[in-house]
C-alpha positions as CSV (number, residue, x, y, z in Angstrom):
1,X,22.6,-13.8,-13.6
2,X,19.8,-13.6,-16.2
3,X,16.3,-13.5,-14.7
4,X,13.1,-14.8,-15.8
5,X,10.0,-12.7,-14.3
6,X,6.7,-14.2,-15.1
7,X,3.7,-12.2,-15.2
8,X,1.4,-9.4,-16.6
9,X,0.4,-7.4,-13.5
10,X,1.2,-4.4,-10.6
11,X,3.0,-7.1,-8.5
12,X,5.6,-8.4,-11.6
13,X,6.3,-4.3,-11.8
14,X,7.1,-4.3,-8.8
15,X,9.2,-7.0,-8.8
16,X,10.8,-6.3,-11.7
17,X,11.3,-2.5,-10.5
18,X,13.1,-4.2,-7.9
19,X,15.3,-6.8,-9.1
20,X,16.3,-4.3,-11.9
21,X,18.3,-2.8,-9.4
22,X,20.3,-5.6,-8.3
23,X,24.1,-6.0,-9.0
24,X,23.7,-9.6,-9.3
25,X,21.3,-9.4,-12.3
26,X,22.3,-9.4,-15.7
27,X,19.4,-9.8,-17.7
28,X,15.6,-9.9,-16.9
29,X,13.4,-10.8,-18.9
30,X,9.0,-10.3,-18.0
31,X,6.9,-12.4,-19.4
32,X,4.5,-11.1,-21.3
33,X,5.3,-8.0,-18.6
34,X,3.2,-4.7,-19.2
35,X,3.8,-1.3,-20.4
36,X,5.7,-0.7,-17.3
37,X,7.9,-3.4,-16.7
38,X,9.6,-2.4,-20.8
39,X,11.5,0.5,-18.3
40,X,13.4,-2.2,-16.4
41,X,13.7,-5.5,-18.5
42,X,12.7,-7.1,-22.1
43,X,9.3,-8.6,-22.1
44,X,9.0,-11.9,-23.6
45,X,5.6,-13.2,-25.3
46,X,5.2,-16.2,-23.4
47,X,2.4,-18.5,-22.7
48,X,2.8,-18.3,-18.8
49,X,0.5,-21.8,-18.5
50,X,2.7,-23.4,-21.3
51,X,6.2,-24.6,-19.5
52,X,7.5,-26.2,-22.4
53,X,7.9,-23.1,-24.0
54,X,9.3,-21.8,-20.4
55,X,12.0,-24.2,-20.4
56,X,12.7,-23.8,-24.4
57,X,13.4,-19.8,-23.6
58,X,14.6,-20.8,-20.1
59,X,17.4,-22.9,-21.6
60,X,17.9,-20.8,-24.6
61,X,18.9,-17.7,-22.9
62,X,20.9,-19.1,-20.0
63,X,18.3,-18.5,-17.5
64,X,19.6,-19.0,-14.0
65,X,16.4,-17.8,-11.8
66,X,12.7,-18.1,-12.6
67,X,10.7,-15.9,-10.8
68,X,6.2,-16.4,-10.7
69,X,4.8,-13.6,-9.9
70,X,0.8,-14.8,-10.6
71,X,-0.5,-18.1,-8.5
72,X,-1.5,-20.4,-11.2
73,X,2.1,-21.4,-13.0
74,X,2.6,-22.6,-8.9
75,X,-0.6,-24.5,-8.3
76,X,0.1,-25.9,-11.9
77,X,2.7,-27.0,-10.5
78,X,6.2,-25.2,-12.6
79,X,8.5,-25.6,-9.4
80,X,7.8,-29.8,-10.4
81,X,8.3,-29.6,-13.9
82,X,11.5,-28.0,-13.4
83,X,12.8,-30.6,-10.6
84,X,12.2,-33.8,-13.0
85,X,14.6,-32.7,-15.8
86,X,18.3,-33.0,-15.1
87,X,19.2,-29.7,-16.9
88,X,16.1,-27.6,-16.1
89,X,16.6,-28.4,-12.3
90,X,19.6,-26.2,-12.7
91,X,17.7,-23.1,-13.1
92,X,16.0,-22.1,-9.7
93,X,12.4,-21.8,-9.3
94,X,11.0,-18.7,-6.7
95,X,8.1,-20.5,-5.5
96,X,6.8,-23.9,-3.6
97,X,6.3,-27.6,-5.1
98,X,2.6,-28.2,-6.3
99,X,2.4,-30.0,-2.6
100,X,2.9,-26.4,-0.8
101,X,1.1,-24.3,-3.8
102,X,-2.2,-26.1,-2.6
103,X,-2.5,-23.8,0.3
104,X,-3.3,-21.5,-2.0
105,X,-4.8,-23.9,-4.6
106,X,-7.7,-25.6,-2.2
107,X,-9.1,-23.8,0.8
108,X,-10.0,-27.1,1.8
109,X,-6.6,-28.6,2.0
110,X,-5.4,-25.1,3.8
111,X,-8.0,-25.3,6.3
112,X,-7.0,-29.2,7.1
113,X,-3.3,-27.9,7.3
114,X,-4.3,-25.2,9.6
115,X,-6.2,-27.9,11.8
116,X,-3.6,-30.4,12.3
117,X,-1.0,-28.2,13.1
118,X,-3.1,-26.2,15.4
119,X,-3.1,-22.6,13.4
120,X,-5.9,-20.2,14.9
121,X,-8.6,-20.1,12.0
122,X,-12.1,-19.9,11.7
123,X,-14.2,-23.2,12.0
124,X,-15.2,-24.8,8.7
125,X,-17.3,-27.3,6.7
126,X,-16.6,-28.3,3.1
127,X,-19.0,-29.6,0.7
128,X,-19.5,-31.1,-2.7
129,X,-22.5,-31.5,-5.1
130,X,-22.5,-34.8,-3.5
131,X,-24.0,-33.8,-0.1
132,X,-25.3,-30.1,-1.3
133,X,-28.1,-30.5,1.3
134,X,-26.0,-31.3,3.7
135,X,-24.2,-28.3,3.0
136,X,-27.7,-26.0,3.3
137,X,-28.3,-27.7,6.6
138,X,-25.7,-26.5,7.6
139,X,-25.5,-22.8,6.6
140,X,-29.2,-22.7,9.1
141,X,-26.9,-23.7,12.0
142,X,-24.8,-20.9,11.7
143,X,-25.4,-17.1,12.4
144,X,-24.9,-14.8,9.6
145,X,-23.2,-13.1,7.5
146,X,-22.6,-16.8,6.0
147,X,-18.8,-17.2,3.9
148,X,-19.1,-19.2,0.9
149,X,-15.5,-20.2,-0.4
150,X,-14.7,-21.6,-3.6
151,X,-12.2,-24.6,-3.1
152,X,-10.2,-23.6,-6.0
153,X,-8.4,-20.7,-7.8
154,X,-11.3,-18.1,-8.8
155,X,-9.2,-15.1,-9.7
156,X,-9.7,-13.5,-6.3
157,X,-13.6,-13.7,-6.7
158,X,-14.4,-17.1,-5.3
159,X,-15.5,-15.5,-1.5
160,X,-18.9,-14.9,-1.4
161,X,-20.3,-13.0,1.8
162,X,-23.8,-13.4,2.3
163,X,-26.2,-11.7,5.0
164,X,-29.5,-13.6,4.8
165,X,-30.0,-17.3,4.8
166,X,-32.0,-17.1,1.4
167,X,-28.9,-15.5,-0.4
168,X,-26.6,-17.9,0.8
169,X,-28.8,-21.2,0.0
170,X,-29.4,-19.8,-3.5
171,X,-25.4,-19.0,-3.4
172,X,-23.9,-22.3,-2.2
173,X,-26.7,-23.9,-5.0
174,X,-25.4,-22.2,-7.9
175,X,-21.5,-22.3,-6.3
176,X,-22.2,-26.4,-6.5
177,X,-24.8,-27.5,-8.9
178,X,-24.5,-24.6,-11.3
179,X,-20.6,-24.6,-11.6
180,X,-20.7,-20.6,-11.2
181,X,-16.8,-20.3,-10.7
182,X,-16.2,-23.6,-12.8
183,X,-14.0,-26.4,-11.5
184,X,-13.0,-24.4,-8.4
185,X,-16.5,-24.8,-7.2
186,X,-16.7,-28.0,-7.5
187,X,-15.9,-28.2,-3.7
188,X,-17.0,-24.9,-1.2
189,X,-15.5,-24.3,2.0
190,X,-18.5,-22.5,4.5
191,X,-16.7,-21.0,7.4
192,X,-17.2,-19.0,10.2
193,X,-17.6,-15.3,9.7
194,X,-14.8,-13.8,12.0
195,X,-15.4,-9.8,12.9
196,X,-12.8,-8.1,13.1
197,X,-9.8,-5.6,11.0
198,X,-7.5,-7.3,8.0
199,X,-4.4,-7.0,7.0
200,X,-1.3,-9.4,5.1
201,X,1.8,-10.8,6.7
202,X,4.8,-12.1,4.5
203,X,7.9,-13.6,4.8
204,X,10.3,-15.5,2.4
205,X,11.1,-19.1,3.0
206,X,13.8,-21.6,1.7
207,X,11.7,-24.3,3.6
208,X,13.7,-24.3,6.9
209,X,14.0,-20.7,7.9
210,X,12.0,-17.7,7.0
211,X,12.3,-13.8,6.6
212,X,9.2,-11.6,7.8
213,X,8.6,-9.2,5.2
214,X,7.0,-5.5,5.8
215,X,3.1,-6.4,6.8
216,X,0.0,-4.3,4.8
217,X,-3.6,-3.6,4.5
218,X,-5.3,-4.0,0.9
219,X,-8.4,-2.3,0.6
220,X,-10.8,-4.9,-1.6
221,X,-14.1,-3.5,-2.0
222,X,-14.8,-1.1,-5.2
223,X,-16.8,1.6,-3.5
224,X,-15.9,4.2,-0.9
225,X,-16.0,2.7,2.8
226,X,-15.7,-0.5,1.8
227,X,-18.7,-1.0,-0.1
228,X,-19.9,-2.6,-3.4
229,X,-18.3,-5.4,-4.9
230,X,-14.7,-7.2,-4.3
231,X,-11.9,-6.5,-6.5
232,X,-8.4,-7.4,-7.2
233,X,-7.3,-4.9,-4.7
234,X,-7.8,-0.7,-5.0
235,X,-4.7,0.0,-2.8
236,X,-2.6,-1.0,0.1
237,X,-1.0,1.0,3.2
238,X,2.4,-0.4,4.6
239,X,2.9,-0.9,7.2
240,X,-0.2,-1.3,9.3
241,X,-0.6,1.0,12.4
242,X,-2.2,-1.8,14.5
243,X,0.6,-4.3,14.0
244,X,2.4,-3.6,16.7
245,X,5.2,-5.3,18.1
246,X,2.9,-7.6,20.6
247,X,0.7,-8.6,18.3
248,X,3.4,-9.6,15.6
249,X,5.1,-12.0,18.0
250,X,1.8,-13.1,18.5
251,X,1.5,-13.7,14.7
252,X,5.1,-15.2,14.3
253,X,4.7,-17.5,17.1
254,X,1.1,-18.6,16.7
255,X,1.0,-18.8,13.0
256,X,4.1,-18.2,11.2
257,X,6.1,-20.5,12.9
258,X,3.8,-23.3,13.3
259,X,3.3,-23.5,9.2
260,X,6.7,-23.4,8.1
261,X,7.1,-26.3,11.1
262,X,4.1,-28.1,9.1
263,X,5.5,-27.7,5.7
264,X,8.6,-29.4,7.0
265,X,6.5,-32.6,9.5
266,X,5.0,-33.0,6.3
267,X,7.9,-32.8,4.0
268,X,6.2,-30.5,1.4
269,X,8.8,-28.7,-0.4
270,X,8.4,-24.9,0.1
271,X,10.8,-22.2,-1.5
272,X,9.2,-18.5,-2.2
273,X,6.9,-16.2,-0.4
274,X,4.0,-16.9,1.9
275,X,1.2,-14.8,1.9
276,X,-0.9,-14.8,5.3
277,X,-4.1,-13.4,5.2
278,X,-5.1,-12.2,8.7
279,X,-7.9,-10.6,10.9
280,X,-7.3,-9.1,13.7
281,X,-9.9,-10.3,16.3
282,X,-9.5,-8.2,19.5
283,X,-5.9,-8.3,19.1
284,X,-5.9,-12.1,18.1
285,X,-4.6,-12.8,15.3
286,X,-6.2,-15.3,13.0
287,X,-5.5,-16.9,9.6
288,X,-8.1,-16.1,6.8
289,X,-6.1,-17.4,3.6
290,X,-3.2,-18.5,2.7
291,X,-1.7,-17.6,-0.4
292,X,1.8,-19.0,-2.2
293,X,2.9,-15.8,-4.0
294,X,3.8,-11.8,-3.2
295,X,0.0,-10.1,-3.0
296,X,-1.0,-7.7,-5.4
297,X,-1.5,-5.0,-5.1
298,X,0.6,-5.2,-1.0
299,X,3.5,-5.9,-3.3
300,X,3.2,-2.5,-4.6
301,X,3.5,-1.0,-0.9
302,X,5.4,-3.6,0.5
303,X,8.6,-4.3,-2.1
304,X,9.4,-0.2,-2.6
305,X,9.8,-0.8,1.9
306,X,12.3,-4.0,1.2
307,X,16.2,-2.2,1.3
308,X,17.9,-5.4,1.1
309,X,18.7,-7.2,-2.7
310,X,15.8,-9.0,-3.2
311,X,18.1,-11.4,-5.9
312,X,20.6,-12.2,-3.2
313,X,17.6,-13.2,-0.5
314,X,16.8,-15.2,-3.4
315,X,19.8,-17.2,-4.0
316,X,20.2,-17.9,-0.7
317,X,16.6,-20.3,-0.6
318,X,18.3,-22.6,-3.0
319,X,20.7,-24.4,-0.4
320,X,18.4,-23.0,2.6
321,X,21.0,-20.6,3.7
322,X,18.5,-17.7,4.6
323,X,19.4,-17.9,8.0
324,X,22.5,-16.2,7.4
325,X,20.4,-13.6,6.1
326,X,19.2,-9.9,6.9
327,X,16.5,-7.8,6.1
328,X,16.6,-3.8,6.1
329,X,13.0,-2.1,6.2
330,X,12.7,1.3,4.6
331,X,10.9,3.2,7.7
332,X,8.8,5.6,5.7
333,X,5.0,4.4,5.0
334,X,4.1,3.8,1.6
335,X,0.7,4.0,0.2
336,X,-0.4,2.6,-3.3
337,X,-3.6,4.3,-5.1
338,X,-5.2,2.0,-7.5
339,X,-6.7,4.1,-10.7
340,X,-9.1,1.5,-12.2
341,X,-11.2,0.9,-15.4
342,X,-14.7,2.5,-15.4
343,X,-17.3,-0.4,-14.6
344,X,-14.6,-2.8,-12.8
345,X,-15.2,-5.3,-11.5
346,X,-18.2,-5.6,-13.7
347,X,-17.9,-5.2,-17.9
348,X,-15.1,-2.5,-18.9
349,X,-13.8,-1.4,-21.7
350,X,-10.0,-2.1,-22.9
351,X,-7.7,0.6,-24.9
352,X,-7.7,3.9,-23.3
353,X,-5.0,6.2,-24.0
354,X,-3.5,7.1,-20.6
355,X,-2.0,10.6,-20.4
356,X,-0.6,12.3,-17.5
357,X,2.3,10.0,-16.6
358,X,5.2,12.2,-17.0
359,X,3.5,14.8,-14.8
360,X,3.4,12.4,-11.9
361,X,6.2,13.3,-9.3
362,X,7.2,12.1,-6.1
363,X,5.3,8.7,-6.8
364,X,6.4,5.4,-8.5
365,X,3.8,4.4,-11.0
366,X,3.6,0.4,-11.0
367,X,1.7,-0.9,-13.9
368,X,-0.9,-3.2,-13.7
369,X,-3.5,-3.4,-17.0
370,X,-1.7,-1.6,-19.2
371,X,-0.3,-1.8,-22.4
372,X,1.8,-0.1,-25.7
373,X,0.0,0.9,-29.1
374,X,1.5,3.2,-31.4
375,X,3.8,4.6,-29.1
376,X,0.9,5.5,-26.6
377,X,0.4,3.6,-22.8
378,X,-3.5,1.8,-23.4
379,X,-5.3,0.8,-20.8
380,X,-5.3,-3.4,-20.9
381,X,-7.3,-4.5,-17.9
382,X,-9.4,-3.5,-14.9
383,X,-7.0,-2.6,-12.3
384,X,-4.4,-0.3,-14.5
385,X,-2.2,1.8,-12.5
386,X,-1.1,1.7,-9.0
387,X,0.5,5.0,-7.6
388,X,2.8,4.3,-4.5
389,X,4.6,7.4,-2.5
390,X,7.3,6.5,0.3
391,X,6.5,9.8,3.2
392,X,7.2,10.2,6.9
393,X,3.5,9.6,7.7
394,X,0.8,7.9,5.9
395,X,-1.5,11.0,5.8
396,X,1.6,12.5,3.9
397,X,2.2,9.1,1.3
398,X,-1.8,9.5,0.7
399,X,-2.1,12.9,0.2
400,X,1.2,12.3,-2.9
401,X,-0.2,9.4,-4.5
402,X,-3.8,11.0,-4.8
403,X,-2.1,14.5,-6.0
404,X,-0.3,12.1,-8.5
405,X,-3.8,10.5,-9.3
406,X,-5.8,13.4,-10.2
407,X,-2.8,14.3,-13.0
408,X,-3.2,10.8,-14.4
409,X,-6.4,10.4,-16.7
410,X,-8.0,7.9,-19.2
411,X,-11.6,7.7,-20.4
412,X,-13.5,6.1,-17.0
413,X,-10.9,6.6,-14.5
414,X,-12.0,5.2,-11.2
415,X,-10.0,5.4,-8.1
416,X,-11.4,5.3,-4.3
417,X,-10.5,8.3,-2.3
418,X,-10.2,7.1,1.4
419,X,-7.8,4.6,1.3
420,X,-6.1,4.5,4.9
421,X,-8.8,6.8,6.9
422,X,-9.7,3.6,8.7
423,X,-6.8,3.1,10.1
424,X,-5.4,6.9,10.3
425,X,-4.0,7.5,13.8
């Protein structure tokens, strides 16, 4: 079948790596796709926000499968716009209704959902411009640090975690009044602060039945020992030393199992991956975010530990046949080093030659911001390269990928050196 990947980043390599090699595919196609995904596809200059044009290409190269790899085509709600034309429903949509995409599109609506079906979470308020002083009544009643959640989609930077009381009051202010992340501010969940260690649960769903995917720990912050300020991830470990057996039946049965049961009380219409955020509260598990898409960068560490055709655990969501489906899990641990853009998070410059890349061995090199020019691999974002080794041991994985990293270089290279040594056993 011919294949339609949509997306620009680490995760669409991934999954385009991986769907390259099934013997179901025909054709994929990544749009727009990077500098990376050219190795296992065509990319396609497409407006991802724009799914006229989708459908036009969709239709125009008999494309059976549309796979979104980002989060906004979902919360914009393509898997809808493809049901309500007789023709385009044909082509099968990887990914939940607008309805199911909101547990990722409003923290507010996932933090109801989590309520009435009884989903361990932290307590919560959410408030509007409407009752802002409300809202800074209530931050005083609460011990710090104080969470300030955007409601809505903020490119991974609408969590702000505040230690003082003055911070957060001037925070939750310029969240509301001063519109600081735009119309996703325009509501702001304040939770609890829960202490504990994080990591990301997946599994694949046709609605009825799900698969649970390999689980992984991201690594957020820019600086060394999780300092500095939040990014779109600087590298993931897979699987997650403290997710043992006990305390994933405790996250199957106390979470897992009670959303998909939700999504189906409710008759939200959910086909694609869930993405559970979780903390690990003395050995409690407890939900932190949802999100309605693959992670990034996990998928870089979790998809290279997936054995099984991802294409054929796809086809099966259509008629809600995963059931009579398996999943093999590569044993090994893999470990993805994320080499970054100097100043990232903050201002950085684009269009970097990148050199070094044919000297990497051992690794699979997943692109993220990068891009082609003349023949030469450019940097094109913040987050440009992650570097993901499959070893025995995780000490082994990270010592490959940051061997790999140190032959890889462009002008500002960042990358954080002790991914993993939190968890190390």
């Amino acid at each position: 079948m011919n294949v339609l990947l949509i997306g620009a980043g680490g995760r669409e390599h991934a999954l385009a790596w991986k769907i390259s090699k099934s013997p179901l595919l025909s054709k994929l196609f990544i749009a727009p796709g990077n500098a990376g995904t050219i190795q296992h596809g065509q990319n396609v200059a497409l407006d991802i926000e724009n799914f006229a044009s989708i459908a036009e290409f969709a239709l125009k190269e008999n494309v059976k499968m549309i796979v979104p790899g980002p989060e906004a085509p979902l919360v914009n709600g393509i898997y809808d716009y493809f049901l309500q034309d007789k023709e385009l429903r044909q082509i099968e949509i990887i990914g939940p209704s607008r309805a199911g995409a909101m547990l990722e599109g409003s923290k507010d609506f996932a933090k109801a959902f989590m309520q009435r079906h009884n989903i361990p979470t932290a307590a919560y308020k959410t408030f509007t411009i409407e009752n802002l002083e409300e809202g800074l009544h209530f931050l005083e009643t609460l011990d710090p640090p104080y969470v300030l959640k955007a409601d809505g989609l903020a490119a991974g930077k609408g969590v702000i975690i505040s230690e003082k009381i003055a911070e957060a009051r001037k925070t939750l202010t310029a969240m509301l009044q001063g519109r600081e992340f735009g119309d996703a501010s325009s509501k702001v969940v304040i939770e609890e602060f829960l202490n504990g260690i994080e990591l990301s649960v997946f599994v694949l769903t046709d609605g009825n039945n799900y698969l649970l995917l390999p689980e992984a720990k991201d690594y957020k912050r820019i600086g060394e020992g999780d300092t500095g300020l939040n990014t779109g991830g600087m590298g993931a470990v897979s699987p997650v030393p403290f997710a043992t057996k006990a305390f994933m039946t405790k996250v199957e049965e106390q979470i897992i199992q009670p959303t998909i049961r939700g999504l189906m009380t409710e008759e939200i219409d959910y086909k694609g991956f869930i993405f559970f955020g979780l903390i690990n509260v003395n050995g409690e598990p407890k939900v932190i975010e949802y999100n309605c898409r693959m992670g990034d960068p996990e998928a870089e560490v979790v998809i290279p530990r997936i054995k099984t055709d991802l294409l054929e655990l796809f086809s099966a969501l259509k008629d809600k046949k995963l059931d009579q489906k398996n999943i093999e899990k590569e044993n090994r641990t893999a470990t993805a080093v994320f080499l970054v853009s100097g100043g990232y998070p903050g201002h950085y410059e684009k269009g970097k030659i990148i050199t070094g890349l044919e000297d990497a061995e051992g690794s699979v090199l997943f692109h993220a911001g990068t891009s082609q020019f003349k023949n030469q691999i450019i940097t094109n974002g913040g987050r440009v390269l992650a570097i993901t080794s499959l070893a025995t041991d995780m000490k082994s994985a990270l010592a490959k990928s940051y061997e790999n990293a140190a032959k890889i270089n462009f002008d500002g290279k960042y990358y954080r050196t002790d991914l993993g040594k939190d968890i190390l056993i």
